[in-house]
C-alpha positions in Angstrom: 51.9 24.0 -15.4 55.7 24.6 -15.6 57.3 27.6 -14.9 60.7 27.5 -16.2 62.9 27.3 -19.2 63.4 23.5 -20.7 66.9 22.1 -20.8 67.7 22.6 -24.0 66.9 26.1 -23.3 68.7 26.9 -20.2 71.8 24.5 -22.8 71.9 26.8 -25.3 72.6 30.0 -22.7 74.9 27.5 -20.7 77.1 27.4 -24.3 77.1 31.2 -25.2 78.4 31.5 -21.9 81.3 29.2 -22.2 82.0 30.4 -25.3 82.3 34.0 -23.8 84.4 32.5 -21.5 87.2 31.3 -23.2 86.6 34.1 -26.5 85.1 37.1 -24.6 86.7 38.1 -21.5 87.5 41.5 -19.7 90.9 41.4 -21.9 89.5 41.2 -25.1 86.7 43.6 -24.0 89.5 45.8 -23.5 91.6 45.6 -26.9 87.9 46.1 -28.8 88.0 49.5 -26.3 91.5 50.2 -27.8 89.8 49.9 -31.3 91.6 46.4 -31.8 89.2 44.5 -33.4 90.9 40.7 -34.0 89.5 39.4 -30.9 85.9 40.8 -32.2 86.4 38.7 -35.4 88.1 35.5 -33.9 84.7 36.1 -32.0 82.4 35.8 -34.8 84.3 33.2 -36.3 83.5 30.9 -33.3 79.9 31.8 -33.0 79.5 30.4 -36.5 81.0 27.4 -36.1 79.3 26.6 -32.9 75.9 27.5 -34.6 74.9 30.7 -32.5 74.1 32.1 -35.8 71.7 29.9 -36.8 69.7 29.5 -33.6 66.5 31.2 -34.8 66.6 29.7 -37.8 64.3 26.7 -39.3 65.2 23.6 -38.5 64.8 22.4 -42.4 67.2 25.2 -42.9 70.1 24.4 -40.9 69.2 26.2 -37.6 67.4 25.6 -34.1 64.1 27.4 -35.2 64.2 28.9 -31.6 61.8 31.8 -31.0 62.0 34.7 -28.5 61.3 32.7 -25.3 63.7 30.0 -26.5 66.4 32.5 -27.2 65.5 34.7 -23.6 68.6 32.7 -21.5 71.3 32.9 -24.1 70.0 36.8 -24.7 70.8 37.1 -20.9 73.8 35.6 -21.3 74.9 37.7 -24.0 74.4 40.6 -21.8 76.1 39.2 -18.2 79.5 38.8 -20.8 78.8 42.0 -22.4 79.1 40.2 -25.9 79.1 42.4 -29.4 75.2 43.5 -29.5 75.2 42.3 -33.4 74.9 38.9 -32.1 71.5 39.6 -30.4 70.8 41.9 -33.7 71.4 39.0 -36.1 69.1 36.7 -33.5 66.3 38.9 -33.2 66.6 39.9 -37.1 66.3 36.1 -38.1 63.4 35.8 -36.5 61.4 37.6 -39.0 63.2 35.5 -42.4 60.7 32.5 -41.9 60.0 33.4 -46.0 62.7 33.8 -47.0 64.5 30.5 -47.3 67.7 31.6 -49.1 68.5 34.0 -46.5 67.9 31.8 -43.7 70.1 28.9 -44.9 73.0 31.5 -45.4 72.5 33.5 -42.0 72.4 29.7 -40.4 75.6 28.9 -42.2 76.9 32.6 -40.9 77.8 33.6 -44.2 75.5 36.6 -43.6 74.9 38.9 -40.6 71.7 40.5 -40.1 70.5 43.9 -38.3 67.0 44.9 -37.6 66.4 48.6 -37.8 63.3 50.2 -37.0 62.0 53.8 -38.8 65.8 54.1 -40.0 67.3 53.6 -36.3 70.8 53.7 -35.6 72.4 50.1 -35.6 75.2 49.0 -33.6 78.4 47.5 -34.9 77.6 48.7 -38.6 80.7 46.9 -39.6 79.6 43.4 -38.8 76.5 44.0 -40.7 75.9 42.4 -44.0 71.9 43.0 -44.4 70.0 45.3 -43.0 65.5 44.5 -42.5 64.6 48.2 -42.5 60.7 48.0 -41.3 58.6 50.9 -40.9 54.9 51.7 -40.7 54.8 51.3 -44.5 56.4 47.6 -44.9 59.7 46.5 -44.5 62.5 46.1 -47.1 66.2 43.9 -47.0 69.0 46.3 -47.9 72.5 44.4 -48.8 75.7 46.1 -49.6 75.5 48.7 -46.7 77.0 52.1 -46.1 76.4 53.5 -43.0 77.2 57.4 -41.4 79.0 56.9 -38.5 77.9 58.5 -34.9 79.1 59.0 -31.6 78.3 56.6 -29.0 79.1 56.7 -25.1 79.9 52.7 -25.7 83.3 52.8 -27.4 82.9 48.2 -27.6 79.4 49.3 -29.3 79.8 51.0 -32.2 77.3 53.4 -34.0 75.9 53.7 -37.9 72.8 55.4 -39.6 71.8 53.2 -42.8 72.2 56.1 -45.6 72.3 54.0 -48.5 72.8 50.4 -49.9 73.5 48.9 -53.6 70.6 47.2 -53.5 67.4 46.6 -51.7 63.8 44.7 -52.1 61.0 44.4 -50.4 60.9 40.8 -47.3 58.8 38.4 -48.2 56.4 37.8 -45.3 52.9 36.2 -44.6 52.2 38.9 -41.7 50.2 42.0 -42.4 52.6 45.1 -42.2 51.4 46.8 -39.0 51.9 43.6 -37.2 55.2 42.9 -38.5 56.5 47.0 -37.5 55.0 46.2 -34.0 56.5 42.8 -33.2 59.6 44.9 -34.7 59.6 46.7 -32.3 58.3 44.6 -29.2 61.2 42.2 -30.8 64.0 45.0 -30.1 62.6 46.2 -27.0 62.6 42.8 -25.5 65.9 41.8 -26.5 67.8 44.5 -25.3 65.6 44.3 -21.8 67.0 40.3 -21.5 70.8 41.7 -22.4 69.9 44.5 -19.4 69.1 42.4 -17.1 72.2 40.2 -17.7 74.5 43.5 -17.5 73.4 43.9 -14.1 74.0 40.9 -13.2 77.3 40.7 -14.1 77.6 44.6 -12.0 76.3 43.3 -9.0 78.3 40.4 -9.0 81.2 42.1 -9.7 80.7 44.7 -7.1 80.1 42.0 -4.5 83.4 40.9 -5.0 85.0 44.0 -4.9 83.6 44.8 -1.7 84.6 41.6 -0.4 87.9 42.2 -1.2 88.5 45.9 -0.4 89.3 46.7 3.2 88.9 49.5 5.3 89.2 50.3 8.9 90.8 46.2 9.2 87.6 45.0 7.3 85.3 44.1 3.8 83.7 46.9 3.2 81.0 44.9 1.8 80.3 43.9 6.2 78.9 47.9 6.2 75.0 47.1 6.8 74.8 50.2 4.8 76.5 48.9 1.6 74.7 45.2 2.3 71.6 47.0 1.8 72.3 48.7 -1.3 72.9 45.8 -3.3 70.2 43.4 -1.5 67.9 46.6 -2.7 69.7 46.4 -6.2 69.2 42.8 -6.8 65.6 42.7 -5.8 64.8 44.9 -9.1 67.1 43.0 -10.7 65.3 39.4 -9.7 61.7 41.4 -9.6 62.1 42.5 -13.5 63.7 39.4 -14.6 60.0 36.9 -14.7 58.2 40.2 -16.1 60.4 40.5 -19.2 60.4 36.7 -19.6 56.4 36.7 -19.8 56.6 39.2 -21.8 58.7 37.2 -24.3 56.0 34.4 -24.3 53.1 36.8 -24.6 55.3 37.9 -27.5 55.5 34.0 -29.1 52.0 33.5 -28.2 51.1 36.9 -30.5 48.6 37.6 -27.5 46.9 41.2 -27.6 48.6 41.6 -24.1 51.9 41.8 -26.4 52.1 45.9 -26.1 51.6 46.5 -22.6 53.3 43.8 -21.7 56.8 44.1 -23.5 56.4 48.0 -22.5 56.1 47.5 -18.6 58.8 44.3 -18.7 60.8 47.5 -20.3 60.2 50.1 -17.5 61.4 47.6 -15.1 64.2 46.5 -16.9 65.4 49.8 -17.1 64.4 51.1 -13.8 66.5 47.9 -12.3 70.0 48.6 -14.9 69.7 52.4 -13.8 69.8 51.5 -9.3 72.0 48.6 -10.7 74.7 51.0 -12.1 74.2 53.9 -8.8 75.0 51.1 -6.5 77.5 49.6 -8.4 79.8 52.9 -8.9 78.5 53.6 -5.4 80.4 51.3 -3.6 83.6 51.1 -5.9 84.4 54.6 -6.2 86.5 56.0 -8.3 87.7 52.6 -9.4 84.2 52.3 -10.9 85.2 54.5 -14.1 88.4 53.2 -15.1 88.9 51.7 -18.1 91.1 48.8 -17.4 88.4 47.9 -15.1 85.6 45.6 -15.8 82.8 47.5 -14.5 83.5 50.3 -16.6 81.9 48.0 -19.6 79.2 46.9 -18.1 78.2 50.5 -17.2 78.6 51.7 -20.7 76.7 48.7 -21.7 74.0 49.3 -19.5 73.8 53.6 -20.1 73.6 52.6 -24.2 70.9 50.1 -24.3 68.7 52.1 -21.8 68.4 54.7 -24.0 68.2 52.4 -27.3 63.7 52.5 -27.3 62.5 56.1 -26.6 61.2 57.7 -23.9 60.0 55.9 -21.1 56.4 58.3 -20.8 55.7 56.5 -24.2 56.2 52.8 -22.3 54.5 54.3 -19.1 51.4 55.5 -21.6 51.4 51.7 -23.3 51.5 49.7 -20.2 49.2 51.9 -18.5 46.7 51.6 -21.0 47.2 48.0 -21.2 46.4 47.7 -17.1 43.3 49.9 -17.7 42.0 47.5 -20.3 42.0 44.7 -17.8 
């Protein structure tokens, strides 16, 4: 049995992150901060063309017809170059348009942008959003021509809206009965912001390492202090110790396997439990330097505090994973 992620796979997140590369980096993160938003749209404009759009679209439809596990690395990705979360909105949200043909071939061909919005949640970067798949326990409904009530966010790159009304709206065409569609909703959110977590701290730790490399005190790194070495080995175990429990969680998730629940909510405790020693450490051993703006950590951290607070209360998590492991 293999245990890893198939070339074309580990391809995929290899290209989102050269694209971040060259169209994402700590500059234009900056000017989005600053509320300039051209690098944002020169941004979507190369996702489309290089097909990110369309990668969880059918195949017979102009996309990749990747599922979750397929999409897990370029998720990851997405988070380590703290990309615009619409694009992991629009990938997750695809997912569910396997009826709806029309749709799909115009999300492939990113004419459309989708957002996935569970029991009326707040969506980020309302402005990107063309379509909205409201689900809820009672079904779930495509909403086009959004308006959205603006809120505050702690994320200024990560923008804030409540759906309060749209010009027009019907009900998605799907084959799956409604309560499975609201959960793997939500097991779909949940999983997806976990993968962008875990690439967020990532990117922090490896940041911090070479900030401590490079800061001297006393006529050395700071980063030789045993005490600061062990802070970040600590750190990156979570980090490494969460990472294969999301990941099976994602396949439990493609497999629809009555594990789904308990599985996608413990993967989400440890995410979480990972970003949150991820960022202590991480402002830890820069300082003060740790909350600038200019600075590149300051991102990630604002990231990180967003999305860990994006799925409710971790007792509710606790209370599904722990009555998943009972069942066993």
């Amino acid at each position: 049995m293999r245990f890893s992620f198939t070339e074309d796979q580990r391809a995929w997140a290899e290209a989102l992150s050269e694209l971040a590369m060259r169209h994402w980096t700590s500059d234009h993160r900056e000017l989005t901060w600053a509320g300039d938003l051209s690098a944002e749209i020169s941004l979507a404009k190369t996702m489309a063309e290089a097909g990110v759009m369309g990668l969880a679209i059918d195949e017979s439809l102009g996309g990749l017809g990747q599922g979750l596990l397929d999409l897990a690395p370029a998720l990851e990705q997405a988070g380590y170059h703290c990309l615009p979360d619409w694009i992991g909105q629009h990938l997750i949200a695809t997912t569910l348009l396997q009826d709806e043909a029309e749709l799909s071939a115009q999300a492939a061909r990113g004419e459309l942008t989708f957002a996935l919005s569970l029991n009326g949640q707040k969506i980020p970067h309302p402005e990107r959003i063309d379509s909205v798949l409201l689900v809820n326990e009672e079904g779930a409904q495509v909403h086009d021509n959004c308006q959205f009530e603006l809120s505050e966010t702690v994320d200024r790159a990560r923008p804030l809206g409540r759906l309060v009304s749209s010009k027009s709206s019907r009900p998605l065409r799907h084959h799956d009965p409604t309560n499975s569609l609201y959960a793997r909703s939500r097991h779909l959110l949940a999983l997806a912001d976990a993968l962008q977590l875990l690439g967020l701290s990532q990117a922090s730790l490896d940041v911090s390492v070479a900030y401590v490399s490079e800061r001297r005190q006393f006529g050395k790194p700071v980063g030789a202090q045993q005490a600061v070495k062990h802070q970040l080995a600590n750190a990156l175990i979570g980090v490494e110790f969460a990472r294969p429990m999301v990941q099976r969680a994602c396949y439990t998730l493609d497999q629809d396997d009555r594990e789904t629940d308990g599985r996608v909510s413990g993967a989400w405790i440890l995410a979480t439990k990972a970003a949150r020693e991820v960022e202590r450490v991480a402002l830890q051993v820069h300082g003060a330097m740790g909350y600038s703006f200019e600075y590149p950590l300051h991102h990630l951290l604002k990231r990180s505090w967003a999305l860990r607070y994006a799925h409710g209360p971790e007792a509710e998590h606790r209370q599904r994973a722990q009555s998943w492991l009972l069942e066993e």
